[in-house]
N, C-alpha and C positions, 0 to 999 in steps of 0.2 A: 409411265409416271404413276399410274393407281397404281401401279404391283408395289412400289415401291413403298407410295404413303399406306397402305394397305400393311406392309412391313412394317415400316416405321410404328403406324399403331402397334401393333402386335407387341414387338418389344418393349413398347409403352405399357400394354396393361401387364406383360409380366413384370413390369419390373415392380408397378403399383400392387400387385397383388403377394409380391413377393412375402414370406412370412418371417425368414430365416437368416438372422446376420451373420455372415461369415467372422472371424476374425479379425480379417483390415477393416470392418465397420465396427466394430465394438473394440477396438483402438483407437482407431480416430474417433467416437465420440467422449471417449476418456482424452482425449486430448494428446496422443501418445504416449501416455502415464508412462507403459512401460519400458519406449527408446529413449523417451526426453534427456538430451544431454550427452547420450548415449555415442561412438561410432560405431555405422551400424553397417555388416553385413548383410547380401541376401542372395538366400537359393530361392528361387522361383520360375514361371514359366507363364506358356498366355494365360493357363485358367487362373492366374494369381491378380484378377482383379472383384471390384465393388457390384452390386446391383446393377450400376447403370456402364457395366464395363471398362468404368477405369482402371487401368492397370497400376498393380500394387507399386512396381517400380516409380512412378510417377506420384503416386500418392507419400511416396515416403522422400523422395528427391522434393516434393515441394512442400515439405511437414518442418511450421517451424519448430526448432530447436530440435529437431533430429539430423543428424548426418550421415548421409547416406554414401558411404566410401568404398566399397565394391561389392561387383555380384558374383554369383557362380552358377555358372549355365547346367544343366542335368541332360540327360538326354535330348534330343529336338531343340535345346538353346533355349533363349531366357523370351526370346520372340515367337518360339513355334517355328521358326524357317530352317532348322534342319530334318534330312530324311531319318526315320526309323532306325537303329544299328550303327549311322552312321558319326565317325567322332566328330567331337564338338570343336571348335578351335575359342582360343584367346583372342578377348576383339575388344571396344569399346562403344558398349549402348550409346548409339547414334541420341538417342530423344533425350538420354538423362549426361551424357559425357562421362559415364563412370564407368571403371576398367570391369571388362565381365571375365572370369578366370574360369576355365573348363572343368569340370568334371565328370567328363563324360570322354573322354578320350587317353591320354598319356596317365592319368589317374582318375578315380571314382573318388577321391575323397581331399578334401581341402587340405593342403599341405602348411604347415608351421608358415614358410614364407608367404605364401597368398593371405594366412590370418593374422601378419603382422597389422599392427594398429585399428584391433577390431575388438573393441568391447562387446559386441552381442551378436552374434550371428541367428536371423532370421529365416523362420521356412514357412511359405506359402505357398503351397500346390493342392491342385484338386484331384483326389487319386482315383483310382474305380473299385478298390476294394477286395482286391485280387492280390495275394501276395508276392506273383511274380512279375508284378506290374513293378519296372524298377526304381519309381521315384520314394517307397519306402525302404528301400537300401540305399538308394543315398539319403535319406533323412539319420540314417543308423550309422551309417560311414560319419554325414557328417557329426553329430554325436560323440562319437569317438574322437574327431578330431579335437572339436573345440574343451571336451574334458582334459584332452591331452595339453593344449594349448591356455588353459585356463580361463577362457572366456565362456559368456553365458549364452546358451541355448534358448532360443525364443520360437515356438511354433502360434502361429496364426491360425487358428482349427476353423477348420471345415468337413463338408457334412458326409459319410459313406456315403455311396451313390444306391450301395443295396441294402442303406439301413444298419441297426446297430445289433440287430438278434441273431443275423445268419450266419453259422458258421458250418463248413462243410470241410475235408479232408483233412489228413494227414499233420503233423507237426515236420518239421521237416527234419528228415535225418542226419547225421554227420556228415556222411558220406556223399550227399547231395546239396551242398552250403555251396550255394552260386549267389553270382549277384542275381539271378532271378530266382533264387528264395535263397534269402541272406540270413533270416533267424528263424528259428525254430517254432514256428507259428500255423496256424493251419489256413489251405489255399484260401479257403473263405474267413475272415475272421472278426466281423464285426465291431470292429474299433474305429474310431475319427482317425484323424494325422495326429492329434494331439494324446488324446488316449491312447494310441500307441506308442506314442513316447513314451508315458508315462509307466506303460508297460513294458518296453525295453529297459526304459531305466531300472525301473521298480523290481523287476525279474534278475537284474546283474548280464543282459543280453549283448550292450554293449560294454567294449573295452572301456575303463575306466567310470563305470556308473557310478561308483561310492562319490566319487567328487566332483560329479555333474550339475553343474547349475541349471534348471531345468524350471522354464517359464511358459505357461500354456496361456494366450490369450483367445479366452472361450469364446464359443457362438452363442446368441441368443435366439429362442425360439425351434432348435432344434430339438424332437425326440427319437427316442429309438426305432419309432415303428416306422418311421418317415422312410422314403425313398427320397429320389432325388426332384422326381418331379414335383411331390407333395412340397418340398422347401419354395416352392414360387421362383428359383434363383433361373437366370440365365445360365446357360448352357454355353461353355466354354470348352471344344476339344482338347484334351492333354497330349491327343496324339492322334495323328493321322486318320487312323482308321477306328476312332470312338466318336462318331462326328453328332451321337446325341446322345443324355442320358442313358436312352431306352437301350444303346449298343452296351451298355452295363451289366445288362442282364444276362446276355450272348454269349460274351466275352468269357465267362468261366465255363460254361457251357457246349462251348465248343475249340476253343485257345488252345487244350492240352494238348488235344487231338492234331489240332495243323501243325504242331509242332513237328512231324512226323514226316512230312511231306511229300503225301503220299496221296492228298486230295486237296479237293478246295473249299475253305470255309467261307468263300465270299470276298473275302482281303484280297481287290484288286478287280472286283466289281461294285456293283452300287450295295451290295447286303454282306456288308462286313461280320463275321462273326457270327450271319444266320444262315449258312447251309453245308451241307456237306455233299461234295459234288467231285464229281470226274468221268471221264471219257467211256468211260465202262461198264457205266453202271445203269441196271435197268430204275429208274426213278419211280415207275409206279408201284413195283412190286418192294421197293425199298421204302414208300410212303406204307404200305399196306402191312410190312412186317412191322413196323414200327410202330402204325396206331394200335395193331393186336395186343401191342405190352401193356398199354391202356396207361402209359407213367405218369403220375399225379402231374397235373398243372401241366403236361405237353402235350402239342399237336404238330403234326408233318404233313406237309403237303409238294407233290413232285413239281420239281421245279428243274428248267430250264435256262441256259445263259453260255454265255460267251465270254471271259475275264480278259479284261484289256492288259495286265502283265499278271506277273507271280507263275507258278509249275505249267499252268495248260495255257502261257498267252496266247488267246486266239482260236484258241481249240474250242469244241462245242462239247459243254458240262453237262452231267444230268445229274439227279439227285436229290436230295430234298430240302425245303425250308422248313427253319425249328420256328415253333410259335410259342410262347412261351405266354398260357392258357388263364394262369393261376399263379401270381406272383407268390402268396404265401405257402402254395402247396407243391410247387416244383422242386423239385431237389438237382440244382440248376447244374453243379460239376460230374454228376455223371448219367449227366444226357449223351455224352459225347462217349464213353464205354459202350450203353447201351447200342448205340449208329455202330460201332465200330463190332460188336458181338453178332450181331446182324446182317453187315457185308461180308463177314469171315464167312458166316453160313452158308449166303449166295454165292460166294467167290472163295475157297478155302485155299488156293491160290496166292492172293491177296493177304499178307503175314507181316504187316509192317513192323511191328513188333521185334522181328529177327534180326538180329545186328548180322549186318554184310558193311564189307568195303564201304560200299556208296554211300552208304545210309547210318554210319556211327558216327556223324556229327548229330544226324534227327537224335539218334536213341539218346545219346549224351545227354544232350537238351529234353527232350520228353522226362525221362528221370529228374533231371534237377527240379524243371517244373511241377513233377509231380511232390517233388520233394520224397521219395523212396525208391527203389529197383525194385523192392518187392511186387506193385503191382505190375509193373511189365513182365517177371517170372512167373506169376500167378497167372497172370491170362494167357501167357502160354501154355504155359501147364498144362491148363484148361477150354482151350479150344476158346478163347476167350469168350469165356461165360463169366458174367459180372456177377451173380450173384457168388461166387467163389472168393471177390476183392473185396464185398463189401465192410466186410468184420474188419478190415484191416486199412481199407478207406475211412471208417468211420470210430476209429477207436481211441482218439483223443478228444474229441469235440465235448464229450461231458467232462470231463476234468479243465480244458482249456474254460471251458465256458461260465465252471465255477470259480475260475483262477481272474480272468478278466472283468470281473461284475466290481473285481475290488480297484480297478482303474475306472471306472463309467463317472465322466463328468454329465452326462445327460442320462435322463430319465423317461 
């Protein structure tokens, strides 16, 4: 009974100290100025609620003079109760009785029939900042539909989780346009949900931008320098295994790398996202190469564990946890180069990089997510030595950076 009321507080003083009004709060206290009257569609998911966790679907199902007449599930569903990967199905939100239409399965993007009798279609999701995170291809997909469709685009902005300055890799190439890097934007890229819209549109990124009706209902209290925890907001998973802001940080850090599947980043033990680990590996002498690089803002330390599923369930892991030292001085996407220039050295053996049979679904995916081939050629090349990628990891980021200052609703 304490632990709980002990809880209970807690969630109480964040919510009291919270600073930062998402979007569905600076709606509703316009009175829903901008559905009023409106039929209204919605993509959303669980983090698509209020300070005090109410969820957006319920906020708009009991909003007078708005009509809330169907939603569109994305990945994990409009509740959070689907797994990772897997498809979404057509069902009807039990709490609100409105039809939820999939796009996450048979298609990724709202089709002409499911946005019949839909004047505005709605998006509120909380994303992590990462461009292969897929709920800003369906923001982009959807986009496209509703220009096609003639109806208006309405994002509900909420706040990066790493802030609005950081931007790190690549734009992404032709040749690697997946849904998990759908526009040509780099892995890190310091835009809101909303500011990216305005950046796809504004750019000509998605189909039909010229005739896009395009509605950003801003936040208040956010700036750019903010993290996620600085916003005071409740902490809402968008997925599985981001189960707090601070997994935000991780997540570009080491994400490319597991792509590959050829260790374990923690996905499938309690440290999602903070280690790089397998059967083979010596962990102290892998801690010890890796604090020699001295890399701004990181620390490793050897770590042990056992993952309840994913590549080694049950097997007993070694290897290290990423600490991530110095939020403003880490250069967080290629932490995960670095680990992997490192094992090649101790283990030259160890070549994940090589397309074989087994393993050209990993490289497939590795490349989209990086968004080039070139750096998987370059680090073999080069015995993967990362100083060899970096000119070409880092070669858009001044020009992107000057290009997006001209979308920035916050300061």
């Amino acid at each position: 009974m304490k632990k709980i009321i002990l809880s209970l507080l807690l969630l109480a003083s964040v919510m009291l100290s919270a600073q930062v009004k998402p979007g569905i709060v600076t709606l509703r206290e316009s009175d829903f100025e901008a559905l009023r009257g409106k039929r209204v569609g919605l993509i959303t998911n669980p983090t698509g609620v209020d300070p005090k966790l109410n969820a957006t679907p319920d906020i708009l199902a009991a909003a007078d003079g708005v009509e809330l007449v169907a939603m569109f599930a994305p990945e994990h569903g409009i509740r959070g109760d689907v797994a990772a990967g897997a498809r979404v199905a057509t069902s009807t939100d039990q709490a609100t009785g409105v039809k939820v239409y999939s796009i996450y399965g048979a298609t990724k993007k709202p089709t002409p029939e499911m946005l019949q009798g839909i004047d505005a279609l709605v998006y509120d999701i909380q994303d992590n900042g990462c461009r292969s995170y897929t709920f800003i291809s369906t923001m982009g997909k959807a986009m496209e539909a509703v220009a096609e469709a003639g109806i208006e685009f309405i994002v509900l902005d909420r706040p990066n989780p790493l802030g609005g300055i950081r931007v790190e890799g690549p734009v992404t190439e032709p040749d690697c346009i997946s849904f998990v890097s759908q526009y040509p934007i780099p892995y890190l890229y310091g835009l809101t949900p909303g500011e990216l819209a305005l950046y796809l549109k504004g750019e000509g990124l998605v189909k039909g931008a010229d005739s896009l009706r395009l509605t950003i209902v801003p936040m208040e209290g956010w700036t750019r320098g903010m993290t996620y925890h600085d916003t005071g907001l409740p902490w809402v998973l968008p997925s599985p295994h981001i189960p707090s802001e601070n997994t935000c940080l991780y997540y570009p850090a080491t994400g490319i790398a597991g792509e590959l599947g050829w260790i374990s980043i923690g996905v499938g033990y309690t440290m999602p996202f903070r280690t790089f680990a397998a059967p083979w590996i010596d962990a102290s002498a892998l801690a010890l190469r890796l604090n020699r690089l001295n890399l701004p803002g990181v620390a490793f330390r050897p770590v042990h564990y056992t993952p309840y599923y994913g590549i080694f369930k049950t097997q007993h892991v070694k290897g290290v946890e990423v600490f991530i030292t110095d939020n403003d001085k880490a250069e967080l996407t290629t932490v995960q180069f670095y680990v992997m220039q490192e094992i090649h050295k101790m283990y030259p053996r160890q070549s994940p990089l090589t397309a074989t049979a087994a393993n050209k679904n990993n490289i497939k995916m590795f490349d989209n997510v990086v968004g080039s081939k070139k750096i998987r050629e370059k680090l073999i090349q080069n015995n993967y030595d990362v100083e060899t990628i970096l000119s070409i990891w880092n070669k858009d980021t001044q020009r992107f950076n000057e290009t997006k200052q001209r979308y920035h609703l916050y300061e």
